[in-house]
N, C-alpha and C positions, 0 to 999 in steps of 0.2 A: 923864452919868457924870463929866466932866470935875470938873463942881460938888463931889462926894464922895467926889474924891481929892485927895490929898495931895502935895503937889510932890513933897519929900523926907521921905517917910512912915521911924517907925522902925523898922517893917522889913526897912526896904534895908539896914541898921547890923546888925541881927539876924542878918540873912540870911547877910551877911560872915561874921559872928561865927561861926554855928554852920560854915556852907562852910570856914573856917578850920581850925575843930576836927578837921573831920570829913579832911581833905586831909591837914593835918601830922600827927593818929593814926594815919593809913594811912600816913604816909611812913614812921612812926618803927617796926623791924622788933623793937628789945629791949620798947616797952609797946604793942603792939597792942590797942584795947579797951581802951583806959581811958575813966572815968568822964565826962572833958568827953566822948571822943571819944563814946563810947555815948549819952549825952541830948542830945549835936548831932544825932548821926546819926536818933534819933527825933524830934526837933522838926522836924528835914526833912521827915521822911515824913509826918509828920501834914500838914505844910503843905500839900508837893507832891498830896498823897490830899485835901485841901479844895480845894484849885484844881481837882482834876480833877474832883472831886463841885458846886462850884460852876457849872463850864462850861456843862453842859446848861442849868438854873435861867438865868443868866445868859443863852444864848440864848433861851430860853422869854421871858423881858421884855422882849427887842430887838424880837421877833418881834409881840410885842401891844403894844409902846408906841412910835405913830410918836415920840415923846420918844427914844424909847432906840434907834433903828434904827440907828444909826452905833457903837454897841459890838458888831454882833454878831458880828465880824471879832477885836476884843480877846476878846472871850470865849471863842471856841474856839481863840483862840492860849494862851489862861490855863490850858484844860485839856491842850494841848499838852505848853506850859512844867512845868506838876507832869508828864507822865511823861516826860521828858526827865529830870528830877533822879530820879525812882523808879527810872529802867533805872540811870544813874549808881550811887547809892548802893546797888544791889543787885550791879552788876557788884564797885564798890569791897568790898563786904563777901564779896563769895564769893573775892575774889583773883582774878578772872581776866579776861581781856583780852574783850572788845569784839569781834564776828566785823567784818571787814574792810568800810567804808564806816559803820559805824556812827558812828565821831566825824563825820563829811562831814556825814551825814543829820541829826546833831543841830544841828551847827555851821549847816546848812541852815536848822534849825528858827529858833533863835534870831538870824540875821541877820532872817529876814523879820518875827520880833516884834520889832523894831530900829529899822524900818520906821514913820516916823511914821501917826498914824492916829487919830480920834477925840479927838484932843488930851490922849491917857492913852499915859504913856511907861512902860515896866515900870522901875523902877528897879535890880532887881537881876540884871539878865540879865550885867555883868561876873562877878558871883558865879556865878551857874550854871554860863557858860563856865568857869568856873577848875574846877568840880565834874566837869565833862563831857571836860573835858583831863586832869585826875587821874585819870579812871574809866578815857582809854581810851591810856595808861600803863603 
């Protein structure tokens, strides 16, 4: 797996980019739902909804290729990491707070994907935590 990743994939640039949109639309209370903030906020969810739809797939290869046996621990942190950003951006869209331990349990999630491992580092896990602090705000 290490082979077919990218150090600093653009992605992780991406990632920022839309988490920005989507953080400072939700700060700003005179244009809520504007247009970057709306196609950030979907390029998210598509992402976060391919990581989680990935995950299983991803396990299922680890599983049949002693090659791939040391990602199967990244893969089910991958589909993790996407609903960690789905609860996020669906708390930040409906406005309301987070029931109590929820930021802990995500914050939980994302130090242990932090965790070196397979020699595949997530690059964008600052950006998610910025997403996942905004959400539970």
């Amino acid at each position: 797996m290490v082979d077919a990743v990218v150090a600093d994939p653009p992605s992780r640039q991406e990632i920022a980019n839309e988490v920005d949109a989507v953080v400072v639309g939700n700060a700003i209370v005179a244009a809520p739902g504007t247009l970057d903030t709306v196609a950030a906020t979907q390029q998210l969810r598509s992402r976060f909804e391919g990581w989680e739809q990935a995950s299983p797939e991803l396990m299922v290869w680890a599983a049949r290729s002693p090659r791939l046996s040391d990602i199967g621990l990244r893969a089910r942190q991958l589909g993790e990491l996407g609903a960690v950003g789905l609860q996020a951006l669906d708390y930040l869209r409906a406005g309301t707070a987070p029931p109590d331990g929820w930021k802990a349990a995500q914050m939980a999630v994302l130090a242990d994907a932090a965790k070196d491992s397979a020699l595949v580092r997530f690059t964008f896990l600052p950006s998610l935590q910025r997403l996942v602090e905004a959400a539970a705000r």
